[in-house]
C-alpha positions in Angstrom: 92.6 -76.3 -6.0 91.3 -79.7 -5.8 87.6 -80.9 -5.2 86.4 -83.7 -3.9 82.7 -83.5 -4.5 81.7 -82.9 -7.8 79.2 -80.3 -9.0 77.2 -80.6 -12.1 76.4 -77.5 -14.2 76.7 -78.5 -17.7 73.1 -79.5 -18.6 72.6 -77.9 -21.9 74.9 -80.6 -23.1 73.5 -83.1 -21.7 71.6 -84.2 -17.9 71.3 -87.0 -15.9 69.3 -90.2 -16.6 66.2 -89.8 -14.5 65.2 -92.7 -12.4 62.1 -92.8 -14.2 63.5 -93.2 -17.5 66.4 -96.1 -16.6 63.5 -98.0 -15.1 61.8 -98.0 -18.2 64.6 -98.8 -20.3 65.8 -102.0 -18.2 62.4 -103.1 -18.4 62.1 -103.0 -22.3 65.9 -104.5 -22.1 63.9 -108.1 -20.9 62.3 -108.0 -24.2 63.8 -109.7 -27.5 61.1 -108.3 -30.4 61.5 -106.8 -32.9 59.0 -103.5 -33.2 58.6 -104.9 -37.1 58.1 -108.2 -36.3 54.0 -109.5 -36.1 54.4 -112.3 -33.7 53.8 -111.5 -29.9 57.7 -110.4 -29.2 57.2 -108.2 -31.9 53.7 -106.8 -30.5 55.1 -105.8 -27.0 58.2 -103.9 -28.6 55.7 -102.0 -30.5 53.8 -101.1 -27.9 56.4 -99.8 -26.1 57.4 -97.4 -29.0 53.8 -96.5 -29.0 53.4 -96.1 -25.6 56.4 -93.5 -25.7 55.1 -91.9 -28.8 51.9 -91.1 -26.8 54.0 -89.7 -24.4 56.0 -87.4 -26.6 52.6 -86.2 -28.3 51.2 -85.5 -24.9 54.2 -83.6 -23.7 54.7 -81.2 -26.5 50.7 -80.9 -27.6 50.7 -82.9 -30.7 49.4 -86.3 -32.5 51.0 -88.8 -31.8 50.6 -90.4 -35.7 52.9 -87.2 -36.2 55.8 -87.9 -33.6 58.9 -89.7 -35.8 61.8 -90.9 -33.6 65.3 -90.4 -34.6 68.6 -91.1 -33.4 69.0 -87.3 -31.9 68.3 -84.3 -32.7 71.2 -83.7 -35.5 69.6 -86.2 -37.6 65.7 -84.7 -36.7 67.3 -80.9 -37.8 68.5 -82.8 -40.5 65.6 -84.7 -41.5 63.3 -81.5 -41.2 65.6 -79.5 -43.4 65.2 -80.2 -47.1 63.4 -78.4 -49.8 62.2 -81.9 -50.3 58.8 -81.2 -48.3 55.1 -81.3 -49.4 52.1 -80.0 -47.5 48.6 -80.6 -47.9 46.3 -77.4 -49.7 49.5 -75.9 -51.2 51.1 -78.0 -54.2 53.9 -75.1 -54.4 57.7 -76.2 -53.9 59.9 -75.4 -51.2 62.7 -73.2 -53.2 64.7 -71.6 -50.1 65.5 -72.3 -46.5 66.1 -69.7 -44.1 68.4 -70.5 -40.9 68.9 -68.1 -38.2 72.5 -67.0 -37.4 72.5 -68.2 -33.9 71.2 -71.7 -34.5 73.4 -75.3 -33.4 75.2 -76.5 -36.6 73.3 -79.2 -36.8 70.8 -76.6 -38.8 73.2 -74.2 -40.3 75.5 -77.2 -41.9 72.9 -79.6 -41.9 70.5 -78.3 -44.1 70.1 -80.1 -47.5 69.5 -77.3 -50.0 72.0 -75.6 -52.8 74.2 -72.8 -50.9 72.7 -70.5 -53.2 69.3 -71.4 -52.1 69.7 -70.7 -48.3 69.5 -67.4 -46.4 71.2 -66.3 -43.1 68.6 -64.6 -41.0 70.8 -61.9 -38.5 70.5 -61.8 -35.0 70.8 -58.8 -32.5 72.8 -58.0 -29.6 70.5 -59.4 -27.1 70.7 -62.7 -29.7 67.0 -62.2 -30.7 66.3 -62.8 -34.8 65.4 -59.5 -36.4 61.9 -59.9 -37.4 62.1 -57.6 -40.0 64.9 -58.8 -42.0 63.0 -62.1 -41.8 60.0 -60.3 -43.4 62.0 -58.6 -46.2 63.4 -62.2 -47.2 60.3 -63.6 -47.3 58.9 -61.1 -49.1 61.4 -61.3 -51.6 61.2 -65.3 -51.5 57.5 -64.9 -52.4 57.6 -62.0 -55.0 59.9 -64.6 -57.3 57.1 -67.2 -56.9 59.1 -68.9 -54.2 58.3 -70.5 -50.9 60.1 -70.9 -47.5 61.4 -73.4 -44.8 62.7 -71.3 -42.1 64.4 -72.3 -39.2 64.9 -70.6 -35.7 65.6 -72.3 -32.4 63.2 -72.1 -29.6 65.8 -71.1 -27.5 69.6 -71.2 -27.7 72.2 -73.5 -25.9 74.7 -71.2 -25.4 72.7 -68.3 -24.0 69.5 -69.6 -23.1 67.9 -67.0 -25.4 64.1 -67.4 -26.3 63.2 -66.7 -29.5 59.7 -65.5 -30.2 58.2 -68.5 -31.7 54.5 -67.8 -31.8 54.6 -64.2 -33.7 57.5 -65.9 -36.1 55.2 -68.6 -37.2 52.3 -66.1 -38.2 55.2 -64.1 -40.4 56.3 -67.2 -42.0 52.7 -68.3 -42.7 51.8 -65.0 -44.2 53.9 -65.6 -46.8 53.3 -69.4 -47.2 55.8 -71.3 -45.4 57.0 -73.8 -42.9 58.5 -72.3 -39.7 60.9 -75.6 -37.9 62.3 -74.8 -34.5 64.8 -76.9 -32.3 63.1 -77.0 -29.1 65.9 -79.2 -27.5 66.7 -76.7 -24.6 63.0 -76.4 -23.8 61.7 -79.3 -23.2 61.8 -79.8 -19.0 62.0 -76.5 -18.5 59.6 -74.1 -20.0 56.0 -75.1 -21.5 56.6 -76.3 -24.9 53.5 -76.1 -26.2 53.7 -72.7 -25.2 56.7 -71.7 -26.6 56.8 -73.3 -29.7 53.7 -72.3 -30.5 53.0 -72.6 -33.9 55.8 -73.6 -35.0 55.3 -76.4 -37.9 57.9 -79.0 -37.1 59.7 -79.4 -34.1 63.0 -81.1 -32.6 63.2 -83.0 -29.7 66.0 -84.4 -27.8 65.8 -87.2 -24.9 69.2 -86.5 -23.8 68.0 -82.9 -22.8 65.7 -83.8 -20.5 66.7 -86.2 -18.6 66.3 -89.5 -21.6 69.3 -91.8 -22.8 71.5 -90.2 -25.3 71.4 -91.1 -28.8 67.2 -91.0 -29.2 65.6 -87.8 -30.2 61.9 -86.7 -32.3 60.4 -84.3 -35.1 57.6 -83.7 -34.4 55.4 -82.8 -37.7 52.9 -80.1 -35.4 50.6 -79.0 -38.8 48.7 -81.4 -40.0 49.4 -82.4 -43.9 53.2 -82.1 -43.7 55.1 -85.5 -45.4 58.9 -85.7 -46.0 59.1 -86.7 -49.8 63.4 -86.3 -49.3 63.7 -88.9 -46.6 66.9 -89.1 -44.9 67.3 -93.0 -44.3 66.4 -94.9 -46.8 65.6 -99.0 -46.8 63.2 -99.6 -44.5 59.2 -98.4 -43.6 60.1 -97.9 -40.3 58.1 -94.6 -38.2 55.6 -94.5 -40.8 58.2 -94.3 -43.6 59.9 -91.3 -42.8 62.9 -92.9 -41.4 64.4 -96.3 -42.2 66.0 -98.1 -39.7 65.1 -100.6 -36.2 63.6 -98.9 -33.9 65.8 -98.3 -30.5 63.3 -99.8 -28.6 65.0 -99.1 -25.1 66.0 -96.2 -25.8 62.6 -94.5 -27.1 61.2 -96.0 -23.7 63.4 -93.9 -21.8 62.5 -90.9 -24.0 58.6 -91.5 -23.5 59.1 -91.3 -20.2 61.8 -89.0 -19.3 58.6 -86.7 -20.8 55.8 -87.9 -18.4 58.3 -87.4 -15.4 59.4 -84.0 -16.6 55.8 -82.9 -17.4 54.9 -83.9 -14.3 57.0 -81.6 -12.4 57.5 -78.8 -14.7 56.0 -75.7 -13.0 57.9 -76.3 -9.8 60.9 -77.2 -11.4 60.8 -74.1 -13.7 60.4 -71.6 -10.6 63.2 -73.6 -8.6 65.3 -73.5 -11.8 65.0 -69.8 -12.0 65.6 -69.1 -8.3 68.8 -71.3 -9.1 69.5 -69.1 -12.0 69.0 -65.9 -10.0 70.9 -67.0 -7.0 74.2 -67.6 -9.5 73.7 -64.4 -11.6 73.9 -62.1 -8.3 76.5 -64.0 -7.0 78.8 -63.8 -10.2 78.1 -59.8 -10.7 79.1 -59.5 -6.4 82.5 -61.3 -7.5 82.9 -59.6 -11.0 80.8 -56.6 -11.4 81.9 -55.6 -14.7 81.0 -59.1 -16.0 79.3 -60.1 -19.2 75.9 -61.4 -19.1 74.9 -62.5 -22.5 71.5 -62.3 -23.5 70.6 -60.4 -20.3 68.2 -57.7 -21.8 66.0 -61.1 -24.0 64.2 -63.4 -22.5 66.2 -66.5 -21.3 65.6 -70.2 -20.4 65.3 -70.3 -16.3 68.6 -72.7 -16.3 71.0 -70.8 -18.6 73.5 -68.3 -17.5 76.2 -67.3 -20.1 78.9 -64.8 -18.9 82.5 -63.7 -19.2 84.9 -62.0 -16.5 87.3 -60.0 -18.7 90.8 -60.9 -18.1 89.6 -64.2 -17.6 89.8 -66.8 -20.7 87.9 -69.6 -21.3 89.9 -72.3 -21.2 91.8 -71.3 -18.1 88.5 -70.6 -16.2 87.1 -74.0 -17.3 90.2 -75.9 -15.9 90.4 -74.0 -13.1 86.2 -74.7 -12.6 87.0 -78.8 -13.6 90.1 -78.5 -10.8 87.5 -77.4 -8.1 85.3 -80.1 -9.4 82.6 -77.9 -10.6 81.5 -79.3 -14.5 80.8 -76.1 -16.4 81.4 -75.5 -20.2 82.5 -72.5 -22.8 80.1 -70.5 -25.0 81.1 -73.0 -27.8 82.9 -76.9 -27.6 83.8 -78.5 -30.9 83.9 -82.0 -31.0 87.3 -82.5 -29.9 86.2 -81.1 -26.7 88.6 -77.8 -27.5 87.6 -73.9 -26.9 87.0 -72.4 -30.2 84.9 -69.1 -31.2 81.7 -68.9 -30.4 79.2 -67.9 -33.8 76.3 -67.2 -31.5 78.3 -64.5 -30.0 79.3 -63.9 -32.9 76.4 -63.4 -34.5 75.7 -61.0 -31.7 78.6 -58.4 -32.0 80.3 -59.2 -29.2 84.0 -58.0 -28.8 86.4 -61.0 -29.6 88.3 -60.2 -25.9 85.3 -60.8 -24.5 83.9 -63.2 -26.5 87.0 -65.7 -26.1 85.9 -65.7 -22.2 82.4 -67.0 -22.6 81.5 -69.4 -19.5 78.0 -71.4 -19.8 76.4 -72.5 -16.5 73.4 -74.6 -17.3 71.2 -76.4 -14.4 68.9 -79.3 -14.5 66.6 -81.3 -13.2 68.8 -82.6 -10.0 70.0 -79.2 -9.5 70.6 -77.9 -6.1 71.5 -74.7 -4.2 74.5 -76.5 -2.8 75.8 -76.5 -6.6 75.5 -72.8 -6.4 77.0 -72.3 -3.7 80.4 -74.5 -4.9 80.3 -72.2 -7.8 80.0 -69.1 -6.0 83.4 -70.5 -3.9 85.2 -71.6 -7.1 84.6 -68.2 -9.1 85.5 -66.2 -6.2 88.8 -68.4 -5.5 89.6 -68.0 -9.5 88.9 -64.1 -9.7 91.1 -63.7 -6.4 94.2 -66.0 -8.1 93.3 -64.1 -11.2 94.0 -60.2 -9.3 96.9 -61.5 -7.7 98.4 -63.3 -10.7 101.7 -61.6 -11.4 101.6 -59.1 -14.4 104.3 -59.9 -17.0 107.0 -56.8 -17.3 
């Protein structure tokens, strides 16, 4: 099975450059200051940063004095995760962090606190965090005189599973703390302002939504928030809160990779969902007893996470890659192997099923056509599958 056009569906893990965004990173390209530098060179690099800092601000419904570029969103998880924060009106010290099971490891192995001084929040079977385990730790947190930084993702990569942001925040800051959320799967897709609403600090990733790789945000959302543990040290670069020149070109893209995406985000939300929609009924017509993870939360409108039992993971992806349709597994280490998903994990799902988990993720420059190639490949794979002789 061999393809000879080939079909994107891997956009949780990265989309396409949009035009708008190469444009304005060949254009900073022409320009040799540096954004430190006072002389005019220097100047026009800075503006550009700020220009894109605007941008950011404007697309997630913050200040921009409060925007700090990163390299990615591993190092602004990382850089928002240390007990190592103040905040204005409340002297106290951070003592714990709180991580939900289902986050990216870029939170649960990148947060910089003592084992013994961070907590697991559970998840359920629909991957939703159970609220009121989150209340009991905090309660506890705050009865030994200690405060929280809590962490829960906007919504997941592997399932596309919203987390309830808004009525998190106002638990957290019941009890005195910080609520951070990765947001990278939202942006482009859903309103983030919306649904990271109230969330204190929040993670951004260009890559995501259609910016270069290797340029992400936080974004400090509360007012009064300063980073006293900074990550990169050696330099007063993004208002001292990270070290480092500025990628100049690459933050362009960024800035506006979120104008183009704002500008377009209700029609490309609905046409993402349709997309969804159209894939979901197509995969239960071909494999009715299939796993649809998440199905009974609230998911992104790009995201659909499944498993065909009998089918594994890694044969379906090389089977998908053969009929040149790009999809990935629940979970891809850095070698670029299957391994065991700890979302699902988290969730209770049955290893045999588990070890199946498919991820179909759309973007910006989806198109129906890229269903419909799916469609075609699942159902040639499911029939090779059935006829597939059984061993004695």
């Amino acid at each position: 099975m061999t393809g000879t056009v080939r079909t994107y569906l891997d956009h949780n893990a990265t989309t396409p450059l949009r035009p708008e965004a190469r444009e304005a990173m060949i254009s900073a390209l022409d320009f040799a200051g540096n954004a430190s530098s006072i002389h005019g060179e220097g100047r026009k690099a800075r503006g550009l940063i700020e220009k894109a800092r605007d941008e950011l601000a404007q697309f997630c419904g913050a200040s921009a004095r409060d925007v700090v570029f990163t390299s990615g969103a591993t190092e602004a998880n990382a850089l928002a995760l240390t007990l190592g924060l103040k905040t204005d009106g409340d002297p106290r010290p951070f003592s714990h962090i709180i991580l939900a099971a289902v986050e990216h490891p870029s939170v649960l192995e990148g947060a910089r606190a003592p084992i013994d001084h961070r907590l697991i929040l559970p998840a359920d079977s629909s991957g939703l965090v159970q609220a009121d385990q989150l209340a009991k730790m905090l309660a506890d947190i705050s009865a030994s005189d200690g405060r929280a930084l809590v962490s829960v993702q906007a919504a997941n990569s592997e399932t596309g599973v919203i987390q309830p942001i808004p009525a998190l925040s106002q638990l957290v800051h019941a009890h005195g703390g910080l609520l951070h959320s990765d947001a990278v799967q939202v942006g482009g897709r859903l309103p983030l302002d919306q649904i990271a609403a109230g969330a204190d600090l929040v993670t951004l990733s260009a890559h995501k939504l259609g910016g270069p790789q290797g340029v992400g945000a936080l974004i400090l959302k509360s007012g009064g928030i300063s980073i006293v543990d900074r990550l990169i040290r050696g330099g007063g670069q993004e208002r001292g809160a990270r070290a480092g020149t500025e990628n100049v070109a690459g933050i362009a893209g960024f800035g506006a990779a979120c104008r183009a995406a704002a500008e377009t985000l209700s029609d490309t939300t609905t046409r993402l969902l349709a997309l969804r929609d159209e894939a979901q009924t197509s995969l239960l017509r071909l494999a009715p007893d299939a796993a649809v993870f998440g199905l009974a939360a609230p998911r992104l409108p790009n995201t659909l996470a499944f498993a065909v039992p009998g089918l594994s993971a890694e044969t379906a992806l090389m089977a998908f890659d053969l009929a040149g349709i790009a999809l990935s597994s629940g979970s891809a280490c850095s070698s670029g192997k299957v391994k065991k998903s700890h979302v699902l994990d988290a969730m209770g799902i049955a290893p045999d099923i588990a070890k199946g988990a498919l991820r179909l993720s759309l973007g910006w420059s989806s198109t129906e056509n890229d269903i419909i190639r799916f469609a075609s490949a699942l159902e040639q794979i499911i029939t090779k599958m059935k006829t597939r002789p059984r061993a004695a």
